[in-house]
LUMDRENGU-776739 format. One line per 10 residues: number of its first residue (from 1); for each residue x, y, z of N, C-alpha, C. Coordinates in Angstrom, 3 decimals. Example, Ala and Ser with C-alpha at 12.3 -4.5 7.8 and 13.67 -1.06 7.14 Angstrom:
2
1 = 13.190 -5.690 7.800 12.300 -4.500 7.800 13.200 -3.300 7.800 | 12.850 -2.250 7.080 13.670 -1.060 7.140 12.900 0.030 7.870
//
This chain:
179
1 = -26.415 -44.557 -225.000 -27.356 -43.748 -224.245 -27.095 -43.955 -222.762 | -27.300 -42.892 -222.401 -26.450 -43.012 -220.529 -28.111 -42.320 -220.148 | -28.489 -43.669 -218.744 -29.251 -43.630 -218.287 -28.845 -42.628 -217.210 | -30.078 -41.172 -216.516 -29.788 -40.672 -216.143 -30.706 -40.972 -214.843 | -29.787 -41.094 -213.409 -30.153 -41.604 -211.819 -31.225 -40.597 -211.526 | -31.704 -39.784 -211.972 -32.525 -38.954 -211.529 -34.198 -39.975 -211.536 | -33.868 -40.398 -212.751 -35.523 -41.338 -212.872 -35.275 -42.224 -212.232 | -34.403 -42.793 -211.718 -34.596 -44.193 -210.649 -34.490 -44.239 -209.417 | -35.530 -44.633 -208.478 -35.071 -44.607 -207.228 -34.698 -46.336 -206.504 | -34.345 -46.308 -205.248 -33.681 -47.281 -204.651 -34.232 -47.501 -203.457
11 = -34.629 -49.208 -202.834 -35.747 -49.200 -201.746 -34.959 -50.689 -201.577 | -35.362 -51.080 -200.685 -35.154 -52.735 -200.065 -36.753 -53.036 -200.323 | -36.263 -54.329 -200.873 -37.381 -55.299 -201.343 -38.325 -55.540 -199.997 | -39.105 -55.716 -200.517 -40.488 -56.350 -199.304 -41.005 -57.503 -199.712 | -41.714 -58.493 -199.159 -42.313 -59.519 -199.332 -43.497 -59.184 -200.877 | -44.130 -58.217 -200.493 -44.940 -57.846 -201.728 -44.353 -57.793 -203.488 | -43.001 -57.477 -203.219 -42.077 -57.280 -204.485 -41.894 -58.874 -204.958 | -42.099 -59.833 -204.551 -41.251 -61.129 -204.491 -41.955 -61.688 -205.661 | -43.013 -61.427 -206.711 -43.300 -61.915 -207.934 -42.741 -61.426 -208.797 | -42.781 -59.713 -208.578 -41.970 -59.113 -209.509 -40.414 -59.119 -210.036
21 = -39.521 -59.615 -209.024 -38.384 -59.408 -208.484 -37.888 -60.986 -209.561 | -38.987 -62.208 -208.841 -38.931 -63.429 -210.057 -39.183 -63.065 -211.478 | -39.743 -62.153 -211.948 -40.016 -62.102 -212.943 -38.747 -61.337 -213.496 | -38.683 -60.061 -212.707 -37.415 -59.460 -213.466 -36.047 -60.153 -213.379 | -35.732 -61.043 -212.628 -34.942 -62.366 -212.595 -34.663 -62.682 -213.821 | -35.691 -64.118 -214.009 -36.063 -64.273 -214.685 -35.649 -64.443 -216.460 | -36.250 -63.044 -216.626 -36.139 -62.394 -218.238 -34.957 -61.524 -218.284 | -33.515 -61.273 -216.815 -32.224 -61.015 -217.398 -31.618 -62.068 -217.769 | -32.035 -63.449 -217.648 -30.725 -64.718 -217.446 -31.599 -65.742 -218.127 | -32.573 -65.966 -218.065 -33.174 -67.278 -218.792 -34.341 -67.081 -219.803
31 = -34.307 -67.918 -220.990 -35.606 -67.658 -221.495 -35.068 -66.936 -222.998 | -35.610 -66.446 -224.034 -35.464 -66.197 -225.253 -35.657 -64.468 -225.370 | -36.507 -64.060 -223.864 -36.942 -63.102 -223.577 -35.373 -62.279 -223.226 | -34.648 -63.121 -222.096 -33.273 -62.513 -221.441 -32.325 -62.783 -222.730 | -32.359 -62.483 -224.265 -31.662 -62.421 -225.230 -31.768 -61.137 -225.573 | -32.554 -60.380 -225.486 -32.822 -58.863 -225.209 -31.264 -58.150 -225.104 | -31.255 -58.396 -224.050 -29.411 -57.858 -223.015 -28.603 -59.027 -222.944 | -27.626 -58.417 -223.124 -26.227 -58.883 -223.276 -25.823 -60.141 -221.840 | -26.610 -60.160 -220.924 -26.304 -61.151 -219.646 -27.399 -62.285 -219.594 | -27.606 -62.622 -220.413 -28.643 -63.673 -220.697 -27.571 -65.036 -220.573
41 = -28.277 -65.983 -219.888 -27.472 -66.720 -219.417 -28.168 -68.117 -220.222 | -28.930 -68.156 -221.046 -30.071 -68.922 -221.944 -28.791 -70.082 -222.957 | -28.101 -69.770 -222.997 -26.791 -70.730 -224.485 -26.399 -71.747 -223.014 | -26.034 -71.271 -222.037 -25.339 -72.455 -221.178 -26.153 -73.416 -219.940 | -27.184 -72.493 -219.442 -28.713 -72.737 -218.606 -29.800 -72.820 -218.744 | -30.316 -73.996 -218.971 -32.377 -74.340 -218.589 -32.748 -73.770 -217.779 | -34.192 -73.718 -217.650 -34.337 -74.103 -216.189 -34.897 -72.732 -215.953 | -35.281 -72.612 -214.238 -35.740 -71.557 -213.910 -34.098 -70.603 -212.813 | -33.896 -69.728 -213.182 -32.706 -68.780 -212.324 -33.025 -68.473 -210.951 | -34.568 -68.531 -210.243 -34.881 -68.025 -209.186 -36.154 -68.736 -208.683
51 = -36.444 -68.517 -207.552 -38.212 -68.964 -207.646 -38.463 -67.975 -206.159 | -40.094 -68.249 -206.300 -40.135 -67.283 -205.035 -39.397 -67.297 -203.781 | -39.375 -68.831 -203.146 -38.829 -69.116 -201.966 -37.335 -68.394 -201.992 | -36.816 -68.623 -203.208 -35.229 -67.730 -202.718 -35.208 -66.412 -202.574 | -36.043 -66.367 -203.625 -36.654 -64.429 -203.384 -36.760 -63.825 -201.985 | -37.627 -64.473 -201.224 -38.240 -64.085 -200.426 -37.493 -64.597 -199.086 | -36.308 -65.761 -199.115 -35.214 -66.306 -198.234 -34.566 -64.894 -198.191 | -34.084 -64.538 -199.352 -32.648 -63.140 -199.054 -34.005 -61.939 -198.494 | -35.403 -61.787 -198.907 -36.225 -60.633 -197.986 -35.909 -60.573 -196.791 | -35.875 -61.703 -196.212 -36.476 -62.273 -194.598 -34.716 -62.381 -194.201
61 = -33.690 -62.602 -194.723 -32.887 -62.938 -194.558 -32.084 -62.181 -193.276 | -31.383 -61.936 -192.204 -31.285 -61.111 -191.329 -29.670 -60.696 -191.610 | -29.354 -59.681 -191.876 -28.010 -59.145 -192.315 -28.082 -59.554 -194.077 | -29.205 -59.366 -194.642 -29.415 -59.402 -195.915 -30.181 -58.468 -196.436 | -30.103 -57.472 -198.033 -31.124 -56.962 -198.325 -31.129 -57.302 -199.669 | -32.264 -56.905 -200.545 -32.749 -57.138 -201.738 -32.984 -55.854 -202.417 | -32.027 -55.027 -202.694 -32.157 -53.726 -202.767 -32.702 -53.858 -204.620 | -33.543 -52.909 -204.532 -34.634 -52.831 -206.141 -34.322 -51.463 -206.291 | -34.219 -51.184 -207.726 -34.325 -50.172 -208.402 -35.872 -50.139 -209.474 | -36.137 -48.844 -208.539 -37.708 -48.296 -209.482 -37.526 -47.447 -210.532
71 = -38.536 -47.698 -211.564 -38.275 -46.450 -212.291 -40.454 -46.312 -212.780 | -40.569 -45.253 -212.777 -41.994 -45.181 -212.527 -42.987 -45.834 -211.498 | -42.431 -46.156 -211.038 -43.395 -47.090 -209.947 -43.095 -48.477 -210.403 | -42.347 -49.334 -211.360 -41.919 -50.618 -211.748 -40.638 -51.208 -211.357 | -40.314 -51.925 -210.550 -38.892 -52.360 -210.410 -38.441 -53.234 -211.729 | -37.206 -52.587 -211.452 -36.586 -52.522 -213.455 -35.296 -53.061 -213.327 | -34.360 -53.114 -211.946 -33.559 -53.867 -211.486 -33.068 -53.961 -209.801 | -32.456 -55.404 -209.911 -32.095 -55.565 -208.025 -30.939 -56.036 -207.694 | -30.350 -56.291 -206.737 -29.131 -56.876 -206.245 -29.546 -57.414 -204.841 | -28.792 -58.459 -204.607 -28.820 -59.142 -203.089 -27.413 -58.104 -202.342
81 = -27.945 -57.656 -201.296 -26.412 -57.238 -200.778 -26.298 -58.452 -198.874 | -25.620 -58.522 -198.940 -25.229 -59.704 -197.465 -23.769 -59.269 -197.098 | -24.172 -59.250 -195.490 -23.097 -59.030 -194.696 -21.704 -59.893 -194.560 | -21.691 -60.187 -194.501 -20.487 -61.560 -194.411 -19.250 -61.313 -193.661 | -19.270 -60.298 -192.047 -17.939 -60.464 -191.548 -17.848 -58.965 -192.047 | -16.081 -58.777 -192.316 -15.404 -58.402 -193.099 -15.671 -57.710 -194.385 | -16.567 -58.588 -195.105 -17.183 -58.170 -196.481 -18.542 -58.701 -196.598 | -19.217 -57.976 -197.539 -20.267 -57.894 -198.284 -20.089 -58.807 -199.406 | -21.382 -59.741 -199.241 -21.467 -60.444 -200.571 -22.829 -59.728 -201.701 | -22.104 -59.241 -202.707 -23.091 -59.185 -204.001 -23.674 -60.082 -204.639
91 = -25.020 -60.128 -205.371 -25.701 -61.343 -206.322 -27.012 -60.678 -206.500 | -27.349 -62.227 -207.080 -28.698 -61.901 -207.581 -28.664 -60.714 -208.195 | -28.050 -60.059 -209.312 -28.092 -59.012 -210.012 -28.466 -59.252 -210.957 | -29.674 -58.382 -211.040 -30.246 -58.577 -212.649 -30.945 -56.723 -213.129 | -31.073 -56.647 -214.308 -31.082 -55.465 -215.112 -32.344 -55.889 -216.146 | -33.560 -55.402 -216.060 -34.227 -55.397 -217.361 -33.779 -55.490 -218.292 | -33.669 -56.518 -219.052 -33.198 -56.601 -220.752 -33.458 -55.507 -221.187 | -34.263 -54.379 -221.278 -34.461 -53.349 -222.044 -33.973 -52.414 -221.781 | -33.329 -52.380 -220.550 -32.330 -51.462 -220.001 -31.001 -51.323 -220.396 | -30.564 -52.967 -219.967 -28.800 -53.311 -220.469 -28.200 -52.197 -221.560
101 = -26.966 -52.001 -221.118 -26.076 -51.447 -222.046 -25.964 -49.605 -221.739 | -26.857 -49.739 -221.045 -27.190 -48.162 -221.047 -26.508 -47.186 -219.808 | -25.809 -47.785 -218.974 -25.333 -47.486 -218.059 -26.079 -47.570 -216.479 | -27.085 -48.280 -216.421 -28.016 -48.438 -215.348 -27.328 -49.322 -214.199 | -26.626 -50.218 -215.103 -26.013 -51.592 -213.900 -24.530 -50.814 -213.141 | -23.958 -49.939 -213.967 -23.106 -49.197 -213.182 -23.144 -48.644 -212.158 | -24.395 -47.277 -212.291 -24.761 -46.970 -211.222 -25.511 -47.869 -210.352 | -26.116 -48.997 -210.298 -26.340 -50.006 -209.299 -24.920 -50.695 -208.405 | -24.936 -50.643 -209.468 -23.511 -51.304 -208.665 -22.338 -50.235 -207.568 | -22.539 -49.043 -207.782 -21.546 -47.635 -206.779 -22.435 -47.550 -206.014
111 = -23.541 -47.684 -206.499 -24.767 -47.694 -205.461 -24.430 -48.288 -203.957 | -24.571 -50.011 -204.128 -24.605 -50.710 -203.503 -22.881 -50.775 -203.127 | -22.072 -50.591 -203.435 -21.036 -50.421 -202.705 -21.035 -49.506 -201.608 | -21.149 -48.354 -202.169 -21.479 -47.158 -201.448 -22.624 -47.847 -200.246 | -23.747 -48.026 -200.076 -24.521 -48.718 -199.198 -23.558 -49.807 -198.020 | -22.869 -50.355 -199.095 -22.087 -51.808 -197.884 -21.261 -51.008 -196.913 | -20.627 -49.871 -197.279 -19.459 -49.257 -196.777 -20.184 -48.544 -195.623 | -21.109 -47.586 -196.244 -21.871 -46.643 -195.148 -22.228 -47.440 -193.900 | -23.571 -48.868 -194.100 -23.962 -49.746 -193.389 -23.503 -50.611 -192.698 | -22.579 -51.048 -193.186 -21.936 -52.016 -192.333 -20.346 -52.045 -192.431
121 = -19.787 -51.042 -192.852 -18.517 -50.308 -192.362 -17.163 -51.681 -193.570 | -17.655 -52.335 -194.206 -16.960 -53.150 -194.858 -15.682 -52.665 -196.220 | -15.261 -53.402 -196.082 -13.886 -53.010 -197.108 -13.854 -53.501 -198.311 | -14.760 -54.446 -198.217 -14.509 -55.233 -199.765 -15.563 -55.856 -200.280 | -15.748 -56.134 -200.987 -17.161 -56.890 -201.391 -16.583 -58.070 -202.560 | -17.690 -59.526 -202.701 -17.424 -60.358 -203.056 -18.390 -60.663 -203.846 | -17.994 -61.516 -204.452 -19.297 -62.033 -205.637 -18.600 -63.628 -206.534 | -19.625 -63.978 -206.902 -19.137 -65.067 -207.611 -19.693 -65.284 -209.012 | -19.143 -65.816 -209.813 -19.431 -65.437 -211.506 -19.561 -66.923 -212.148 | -20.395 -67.454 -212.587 -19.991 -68.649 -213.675 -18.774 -68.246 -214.555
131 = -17.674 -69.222 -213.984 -16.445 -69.106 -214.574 -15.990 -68.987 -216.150 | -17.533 -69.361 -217.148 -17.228 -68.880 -218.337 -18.210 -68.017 -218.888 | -18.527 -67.367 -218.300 -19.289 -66.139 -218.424 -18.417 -64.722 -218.997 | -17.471 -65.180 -219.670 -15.963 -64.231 -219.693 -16.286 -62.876 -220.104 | -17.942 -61.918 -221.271 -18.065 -60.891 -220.796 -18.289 -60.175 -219.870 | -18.785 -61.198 -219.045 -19.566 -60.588 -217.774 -18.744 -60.356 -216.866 | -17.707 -61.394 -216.503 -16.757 -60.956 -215.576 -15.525 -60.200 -216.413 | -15.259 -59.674 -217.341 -14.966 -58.658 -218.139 -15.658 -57.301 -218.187 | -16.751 -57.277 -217.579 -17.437 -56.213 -216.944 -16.965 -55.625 -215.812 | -17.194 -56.857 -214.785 -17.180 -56.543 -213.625 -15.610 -56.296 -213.203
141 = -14.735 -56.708 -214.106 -13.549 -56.056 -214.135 -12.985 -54.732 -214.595 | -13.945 -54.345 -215.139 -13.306 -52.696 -215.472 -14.727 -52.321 -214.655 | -15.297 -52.295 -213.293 -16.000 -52.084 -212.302 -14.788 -51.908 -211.319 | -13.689 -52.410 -211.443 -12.646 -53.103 -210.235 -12.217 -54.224 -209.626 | -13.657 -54.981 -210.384 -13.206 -56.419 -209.362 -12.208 -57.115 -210.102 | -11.532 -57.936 -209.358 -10.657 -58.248 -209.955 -10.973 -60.530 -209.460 | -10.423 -61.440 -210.482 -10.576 -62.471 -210.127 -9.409 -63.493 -209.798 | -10.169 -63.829 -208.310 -9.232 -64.884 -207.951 -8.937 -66.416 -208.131 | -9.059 -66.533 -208.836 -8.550 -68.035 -209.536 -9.534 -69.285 -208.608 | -10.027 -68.715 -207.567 -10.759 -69.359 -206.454 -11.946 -69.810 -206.960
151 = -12.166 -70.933 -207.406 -13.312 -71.671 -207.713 -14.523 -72.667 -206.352 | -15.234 -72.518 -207.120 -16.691 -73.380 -205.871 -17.246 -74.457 -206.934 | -17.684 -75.780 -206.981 -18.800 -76.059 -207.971 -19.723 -76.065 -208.189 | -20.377 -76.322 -209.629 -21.362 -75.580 -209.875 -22.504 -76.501 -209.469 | -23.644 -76.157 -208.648 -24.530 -77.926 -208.209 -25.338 -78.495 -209.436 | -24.876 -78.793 -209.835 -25.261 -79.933 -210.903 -26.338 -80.557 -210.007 | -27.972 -81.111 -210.864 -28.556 -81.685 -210.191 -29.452 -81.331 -209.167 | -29.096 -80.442 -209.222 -30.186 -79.064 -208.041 -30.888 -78.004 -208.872 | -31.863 -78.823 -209.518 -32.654 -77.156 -210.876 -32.935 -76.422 -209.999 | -33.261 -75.935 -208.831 -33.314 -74.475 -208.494 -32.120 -73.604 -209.153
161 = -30.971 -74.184 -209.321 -30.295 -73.141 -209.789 -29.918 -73.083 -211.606 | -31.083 -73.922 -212.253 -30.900 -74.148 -213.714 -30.586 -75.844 -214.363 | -31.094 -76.021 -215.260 -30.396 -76.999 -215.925 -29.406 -76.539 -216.469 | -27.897 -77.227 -216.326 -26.871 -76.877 -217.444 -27.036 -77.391 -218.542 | -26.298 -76.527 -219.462 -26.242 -77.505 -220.903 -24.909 -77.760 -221.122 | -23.904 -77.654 -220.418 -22.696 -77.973 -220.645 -21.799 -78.814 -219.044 | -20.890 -79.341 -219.345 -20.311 -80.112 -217.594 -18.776 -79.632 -217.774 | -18.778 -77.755 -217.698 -17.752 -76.949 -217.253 -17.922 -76.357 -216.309 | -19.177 -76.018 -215.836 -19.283 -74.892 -215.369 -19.037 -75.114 -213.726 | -18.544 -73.871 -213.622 -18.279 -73.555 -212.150 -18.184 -72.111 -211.631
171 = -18.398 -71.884 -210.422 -17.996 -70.592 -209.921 -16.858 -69.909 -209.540 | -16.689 -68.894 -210.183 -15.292 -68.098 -209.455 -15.517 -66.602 -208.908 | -14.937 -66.510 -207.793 -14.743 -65.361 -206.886 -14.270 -64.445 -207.317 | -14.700 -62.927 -207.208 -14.358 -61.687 -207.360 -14.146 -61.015 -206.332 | -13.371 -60.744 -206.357 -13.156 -59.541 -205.100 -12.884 -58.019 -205.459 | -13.509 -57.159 -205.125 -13.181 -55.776 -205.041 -12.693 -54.952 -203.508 | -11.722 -54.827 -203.119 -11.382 -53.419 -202.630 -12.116 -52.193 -202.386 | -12.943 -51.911 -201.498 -13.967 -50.685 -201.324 -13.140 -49.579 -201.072 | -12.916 -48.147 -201.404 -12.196 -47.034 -201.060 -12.871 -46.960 -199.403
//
């Protein structure tokens, strides 16, 4: 089923969004709830994926937005977009479990390219993936991005960003090429 862009619209987050935004967090990546959709991050991470303060760090953030997708008046999914120079960094992407699969995260994603390019004149955009996340960045590869072998580690020991349940994990860099 191909979700059609006509029912969704697109806004930068506000301080007021910042419960909702945790919540829809949340229930794509952690929890029994984010088993729903296919990007549930629940087999390798405890823990909480977000909390308000980060929420509301990338709101306030200056050369940062928190761009939300509405659909009836409910935000149903978001992305962090950040300036960075040269390129745009992507994150914080998450999709209503009840959405996934349907073609919604696609058009978020041309979306927000399209946005980096117009706004801040950038060529490429970046992102980083838990390195064994292998559908996901199997996604984001037939998106374009492509991965650079370029790893970060993962902070162990810092639950803002989850308990692990495994001592592999790490981050790796994507890069895409903007037309």
């Amino acid at each position: 089923m191909k979700i059609p862009a006509a029912g969704f619209s697109f806004r930068d987050a506000t301080d007021a969004d910042v419960d909702a935004l945790v919540a829809l967090i949340e229930s794509a990546y952690r929890g029994d709830a984010s088993r729903a959709g296919w990007t549930t991050e629940a087999d390798i991470l405890d823990g909480r994926r977000i909390d308000p303060e980060g929420v509301l760090e990338v709101v306030k953030s200056p050369g940062s937005r928190l761009l939300t997708v509405e659909q009836d008046g409910r935000i149903v999914a978001c992305c962090q977009l950040e300036h960075r120079g040269d390129h745009a960094y992507f994150g914080m992407f998450a999709v209503s479990p009840a959405l996934q699969g349907a073609g919604l995260g696609k058009q978020i994603m041309a979306e927000a390219e399209r946005q980096v390019r117009e706004a801040w004149g950038v060529t490429e955009m970046h992102m980083t993936v838990i390195s064994v996340r292998d559908d996901l960045i199997a996604w984001y590869e037939r998106r374009g991005y492509r991965r650079t072998g370029q790893m970060s580690p993962f902070p162990y020991g810092d639950e803002r960003f989850g308990i692990p349940q495994r001592d592999d994990l790490q981050f790796e860099l994507l890069v895409k090429k903007l037309a």
